[in-house]
Structures are given as structure tokens and as C-alpha cells.
C-alpha positions as CSV (number, residue, x, y, z in Angstrom):
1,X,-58.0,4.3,-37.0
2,X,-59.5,5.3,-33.5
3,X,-58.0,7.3,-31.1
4,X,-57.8,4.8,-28.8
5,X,-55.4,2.6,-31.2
6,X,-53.5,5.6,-31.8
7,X,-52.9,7.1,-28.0
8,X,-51.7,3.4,-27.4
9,X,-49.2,3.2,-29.9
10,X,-47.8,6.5,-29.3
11,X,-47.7,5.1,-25.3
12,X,-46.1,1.8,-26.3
13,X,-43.7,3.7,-28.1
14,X,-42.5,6.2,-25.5
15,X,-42.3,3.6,-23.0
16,X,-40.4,1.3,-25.8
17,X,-38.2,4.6,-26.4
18,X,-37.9,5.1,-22.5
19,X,-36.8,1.1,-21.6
20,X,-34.0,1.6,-24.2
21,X,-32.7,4.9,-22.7
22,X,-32.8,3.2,-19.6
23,X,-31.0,0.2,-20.9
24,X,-28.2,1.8,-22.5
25,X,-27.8,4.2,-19.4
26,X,-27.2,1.0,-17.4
27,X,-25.0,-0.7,-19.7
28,X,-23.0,2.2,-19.4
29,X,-22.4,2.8,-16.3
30,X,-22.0,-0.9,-15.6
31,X,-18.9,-0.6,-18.3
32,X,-17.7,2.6,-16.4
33,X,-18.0,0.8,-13.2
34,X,-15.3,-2.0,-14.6
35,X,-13.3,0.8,-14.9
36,X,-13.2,2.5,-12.0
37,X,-12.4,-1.3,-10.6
38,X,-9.5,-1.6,-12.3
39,X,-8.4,2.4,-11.3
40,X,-9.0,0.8,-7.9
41,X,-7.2,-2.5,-8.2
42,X,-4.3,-0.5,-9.4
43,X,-4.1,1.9,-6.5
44,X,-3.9,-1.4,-4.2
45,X,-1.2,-2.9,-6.1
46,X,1.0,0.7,-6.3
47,X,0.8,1.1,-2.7
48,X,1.6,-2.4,-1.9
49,X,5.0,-2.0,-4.1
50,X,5.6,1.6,-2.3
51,X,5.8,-0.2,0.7
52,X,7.2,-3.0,-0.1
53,X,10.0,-0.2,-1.5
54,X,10.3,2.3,1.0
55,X,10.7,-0.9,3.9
56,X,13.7,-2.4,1.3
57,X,15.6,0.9,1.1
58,X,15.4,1.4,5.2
59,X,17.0,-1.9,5.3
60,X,20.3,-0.9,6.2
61,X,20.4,2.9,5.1
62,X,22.6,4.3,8.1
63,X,25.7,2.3,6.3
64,X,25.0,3.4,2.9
65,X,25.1,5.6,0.2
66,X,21.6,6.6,-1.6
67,X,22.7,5.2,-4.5
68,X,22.6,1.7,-2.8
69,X,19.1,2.9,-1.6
70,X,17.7,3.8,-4.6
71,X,19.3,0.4,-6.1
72,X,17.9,-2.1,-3.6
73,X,14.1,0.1,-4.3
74,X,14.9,-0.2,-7.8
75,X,15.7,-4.3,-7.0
76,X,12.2,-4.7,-4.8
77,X,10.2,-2.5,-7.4
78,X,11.3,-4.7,-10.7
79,X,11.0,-8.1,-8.2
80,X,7.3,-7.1,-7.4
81,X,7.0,-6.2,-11.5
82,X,8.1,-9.7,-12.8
83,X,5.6,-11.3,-9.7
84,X,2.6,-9.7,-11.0
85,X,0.6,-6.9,-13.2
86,X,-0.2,-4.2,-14.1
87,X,3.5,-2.5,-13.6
88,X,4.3,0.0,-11.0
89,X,6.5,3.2,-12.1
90,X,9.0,4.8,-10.1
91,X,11.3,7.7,-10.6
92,X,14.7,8.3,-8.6
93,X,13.6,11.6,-8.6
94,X,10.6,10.9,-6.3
95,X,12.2,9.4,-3.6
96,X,12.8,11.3,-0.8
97,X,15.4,10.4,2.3
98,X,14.9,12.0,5.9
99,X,17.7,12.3,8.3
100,X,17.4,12.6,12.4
101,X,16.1,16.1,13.6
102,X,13.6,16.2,9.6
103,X,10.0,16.0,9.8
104,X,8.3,13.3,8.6
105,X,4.2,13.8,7.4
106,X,2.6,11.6,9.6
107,X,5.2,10.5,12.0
108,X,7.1,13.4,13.5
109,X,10.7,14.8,13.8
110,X,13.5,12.3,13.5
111,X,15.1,11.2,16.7
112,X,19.1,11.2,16.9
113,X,19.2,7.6,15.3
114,X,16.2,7.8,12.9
115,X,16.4,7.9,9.1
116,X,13.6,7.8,6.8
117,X,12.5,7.0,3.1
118,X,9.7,7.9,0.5
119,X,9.0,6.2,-2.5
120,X,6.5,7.6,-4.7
121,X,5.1,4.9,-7.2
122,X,2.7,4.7,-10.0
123,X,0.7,2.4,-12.3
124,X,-0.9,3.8,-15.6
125,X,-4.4,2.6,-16.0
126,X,-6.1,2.4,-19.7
127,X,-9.8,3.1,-19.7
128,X,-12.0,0.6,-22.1
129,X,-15.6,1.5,-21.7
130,X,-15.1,5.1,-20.3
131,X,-13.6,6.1,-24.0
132,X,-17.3,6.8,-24.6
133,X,-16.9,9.9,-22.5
134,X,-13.8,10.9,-23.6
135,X,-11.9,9.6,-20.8
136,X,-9.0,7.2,-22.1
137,X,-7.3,6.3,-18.8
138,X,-5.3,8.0,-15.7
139,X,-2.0,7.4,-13.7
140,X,-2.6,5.9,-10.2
141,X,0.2,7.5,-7.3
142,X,0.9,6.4,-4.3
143,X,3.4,7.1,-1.8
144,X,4.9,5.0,1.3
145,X,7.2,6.4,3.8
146,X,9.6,3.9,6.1
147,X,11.4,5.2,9.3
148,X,13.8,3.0,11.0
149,X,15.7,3.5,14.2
150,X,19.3,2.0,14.7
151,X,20.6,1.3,17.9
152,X,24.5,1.8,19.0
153,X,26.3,-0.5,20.4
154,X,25.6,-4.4,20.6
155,X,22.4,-5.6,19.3
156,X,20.1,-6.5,21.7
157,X,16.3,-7.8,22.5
158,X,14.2,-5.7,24.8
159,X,12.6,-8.9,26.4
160,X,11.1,-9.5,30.3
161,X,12.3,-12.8,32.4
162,X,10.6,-14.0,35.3
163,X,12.9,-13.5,38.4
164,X,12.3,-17.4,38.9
165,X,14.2,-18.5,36.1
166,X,16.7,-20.7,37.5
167,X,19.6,-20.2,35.0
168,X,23.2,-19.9,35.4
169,X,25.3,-16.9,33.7
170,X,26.4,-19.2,30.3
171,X,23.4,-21.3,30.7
172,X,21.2,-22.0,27.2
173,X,17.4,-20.9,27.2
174,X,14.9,-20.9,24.6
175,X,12.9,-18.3,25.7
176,X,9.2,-18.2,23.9
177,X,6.4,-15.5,23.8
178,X,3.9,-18.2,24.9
179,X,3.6,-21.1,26.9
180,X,1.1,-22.8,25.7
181,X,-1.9,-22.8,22.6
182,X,-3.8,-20.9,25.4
183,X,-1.3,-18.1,25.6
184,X,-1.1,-17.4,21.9
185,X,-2.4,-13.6,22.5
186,X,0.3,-13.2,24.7
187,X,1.6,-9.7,23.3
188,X,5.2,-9.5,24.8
189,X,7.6,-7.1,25.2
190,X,7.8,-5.9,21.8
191,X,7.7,-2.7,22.5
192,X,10.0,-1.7,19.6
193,X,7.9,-3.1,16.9
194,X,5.4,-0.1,18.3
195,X,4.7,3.1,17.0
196,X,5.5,6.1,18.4
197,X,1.7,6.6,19.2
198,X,1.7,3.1,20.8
């Protein structure tokens, strides 16, 4: 045998040895990568319920108890369950009502009329192809916290009119935000649909 033939069999056989390395390097962290998609997918889907939960329990909160809180989060959590997968978690324990003059992370002190509510929610996520590195899965949280302001009084419509409407007091309107297709960005006077910030 030359030294030639064996030098290139020794080559062949580290690049050989090298390309399956490689290969199996890739495959794994292609399979970790599905992973870390579904880790992902779940966060999604646990804050979508947390605010689909914390925006059902400010529904009507200044009238009621927290047990009829906790029950109509309980109601929106289970609904969201039975409409989809994986299932979201949620512990009584981990929900957290604000009352007017509390601070809220991210919003501010609570006016006279504002209440608030936190839900914390999780979704447990099983790991397939990360088990090769001892990893069999983790618990996704997310929180979503609702403030709502109630007005006193009879309910009204902050809204503009043009001082050319020619209505009498009694008279029937249907008042639109927009004239026309060419008006559709016509923003109104929403102004409390805003934020505090604007």
C-alpha cells in the first residue's frame, strides 16, 4: 500500500467522520428548534386567554363581588379551552384586583372611578426532541391586566355635532363616524377608547 492510498483514506474518513458530526448537529438543532416553536406558540395562546380574562372580569366589576369575577374569568378561560389547544391554566390565587387610588405596573394610580384586574395564566409545554438534552418541557406564564373606568350618572357618548345640524330637541338622528367610503379614517371623538398616554 503506498502512502498516497493511505493519507487519502485516512482524509476520506475524517471528512466522512466530520459530514456526520455535522449532520447530526443539524438534525438536532432543527428538532430543538420545533421545540422552541411550540414554547413560542404557547406563550401566544396564554396571553391571548389572559386578555381575553382579565377584559371578562372588568366587565361589570364595580357591581360585583370577586367571586362573580373570578367566575365569569373562570367562564372565558374554560370557553377559550374547549375553542382550542394546548390548555391554558389559571389559579384564583393569581388574580389580582386593583381599586381607585392602587397602582397599576404599567398604567398608573387608579382614578376615583377606576378598578382593575390581573390574571396570570399558564400553558405547560412538553419537549419532544429537546429530551436529548435532558430538557423535558417548561410552563409558559403570562399575565394581562384590564382597567376600566365607570362613569356616574346617566350613560352617555362623548361625541362632536356640527352646529349646522338642523334638528329639533326630540328629533331622531343617526349620527355616523364617516360620511362617505372617503372618510373611513375619520378617527372621531373617541376619546374614551384612548389611553391615558393618548
Amino acid at each position: 500500500m503506498s502512502t498516497r492510498t493511505a493519507h487519502g483514506g485516512r482524509r476520506r474518513g475524517t471528512i466522512l467522520a466530520l459530514m456526520t458530526v455535522a449532520l447530526v448537529a443539524l438534525l438536532g438543532i432543527t428538532a430543538f428548534s420545533l421545540d422552541i416553536g411550540r414554547a413560542i406558540l404557547a406563550a401566544q395562546r396564554a396571553q391571548n386567554v389572559a386578555d381575553a380574562a382579565a377584559v371578562a372580569g372588568t366587565s361589570n366589576m364595580v357591581n360585583d363581588e370577586p367571586a362573580t369575577t373570578l367566575a365569569r374569568i373562570s367562564d372565558t378561560i374554560s370557553a377559550n379551552n374547549a375553542a382550542g389547544s394546548p390548555a391554558v391554566e389559571w389559579s384564583p390565587t393569581e388574580v389580582t384586583f386593583f381599586d381607585s387610588g392602587q397602582y397599576v405596573e404599567g398604567y398608573g394610580t387608579l382614578s376615583a372611578y377606576e378598578e382593575g384586574v390581573r390574571v396570570v395564566t399558564r400553558v405547560p409545554v412538553e419537549y419532544y426532541f429537546a429530551r436529548i438534552f435532558g430538557m423535558t418541557g417548561t410552563t409558559v406564564t403570562r399575565p394581562a391586566t384590564a382597567v376600566r373606568i365607570f362613569a356616574l350618572g346617566s350613560p352617555i357618548c362623548p361625541m362632536w355635532i356640527s352646529y349646522e345640524t338642523d334638528r329639533q330637541y326630540g328629533d331622531q338622528q343617526q349620527l355616523l363616524i364617516a360620511t362617505g367610503p372617503d372618510d373611513a379614517n375619520i378617527p372621531g371623538s373617541f376619546g374614551f377608547l384612548c389611553p391615558r398616554t393618548g
